[in-house]
C-alpha positions in Angstrom: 125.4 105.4 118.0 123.6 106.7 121.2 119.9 107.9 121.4 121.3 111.6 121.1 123.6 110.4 117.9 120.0 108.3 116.7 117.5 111.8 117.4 119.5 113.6 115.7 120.3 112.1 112.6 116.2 111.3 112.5 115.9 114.7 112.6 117.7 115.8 109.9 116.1 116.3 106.6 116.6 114.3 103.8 116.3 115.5 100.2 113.0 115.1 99.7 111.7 116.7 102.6 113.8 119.4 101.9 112.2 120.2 98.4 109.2 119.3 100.1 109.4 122.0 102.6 110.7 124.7 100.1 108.0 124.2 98.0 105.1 124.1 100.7 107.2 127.4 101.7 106.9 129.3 98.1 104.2 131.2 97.0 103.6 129.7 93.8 103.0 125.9 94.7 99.9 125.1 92.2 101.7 122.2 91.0 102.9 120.9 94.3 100.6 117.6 94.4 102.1 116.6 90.9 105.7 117.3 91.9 105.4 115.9 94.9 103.8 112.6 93.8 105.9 111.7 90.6 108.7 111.5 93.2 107.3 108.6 94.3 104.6 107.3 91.5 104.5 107.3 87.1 100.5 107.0 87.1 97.2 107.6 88.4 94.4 105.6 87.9 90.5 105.5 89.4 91.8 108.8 91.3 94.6 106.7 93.4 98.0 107.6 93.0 100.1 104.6 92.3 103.8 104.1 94.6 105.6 103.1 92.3 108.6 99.9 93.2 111.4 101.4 90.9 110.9 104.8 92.5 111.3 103.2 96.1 113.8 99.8 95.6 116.8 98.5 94.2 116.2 96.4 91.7 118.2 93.6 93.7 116.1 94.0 96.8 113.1 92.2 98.1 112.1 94.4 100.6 113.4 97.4 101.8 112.5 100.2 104.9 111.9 103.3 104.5 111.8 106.0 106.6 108.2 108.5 106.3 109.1 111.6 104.4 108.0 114.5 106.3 105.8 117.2 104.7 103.7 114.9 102.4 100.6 113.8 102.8 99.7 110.3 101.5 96.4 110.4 100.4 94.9 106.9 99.7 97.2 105.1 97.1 98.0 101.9 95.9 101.0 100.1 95.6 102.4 98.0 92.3 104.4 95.8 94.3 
């Protein structure tokens, strides 16, 4: 893969970002927060959202990378991993 080949894959958007981007693009998007956040967490507590591993990893993996999703913003969080 070349740095063309590499750019433009990056570029492309993944699921996520593309429900993302639809809903940021809707009128009605009072819920968008929520929807966007239980992709990625079951609970809240003390105000901080909580990245949830199951949501993220395999269950065989120890670590894994992740490219940022575009379109969200993380506000402060915790992780339970």
């Amino acid at each position: 893969m070349d740095i063309i080949e590499l750019d433009e894959k990056l570029k492309q958007l993944n699921d996520i970002e593309k429900e993302t981007y639809n809903l940021y693009n809707t009128k009605i998007n009072t819920n968008l927060d929520i929807k966007l956040k239980e992709h990625f967490s079951n609970k809240v507590k003390n105000n901080l959202w909580i990245i949830n591993n199951k949501k993220l990893m395999n269950e065989s993996e120890d670590i894994a990378i992740h490219k940022h999703d575009r379109f969200i913003k993380f506000d402060k969080h915790k992780h339970d991993y």
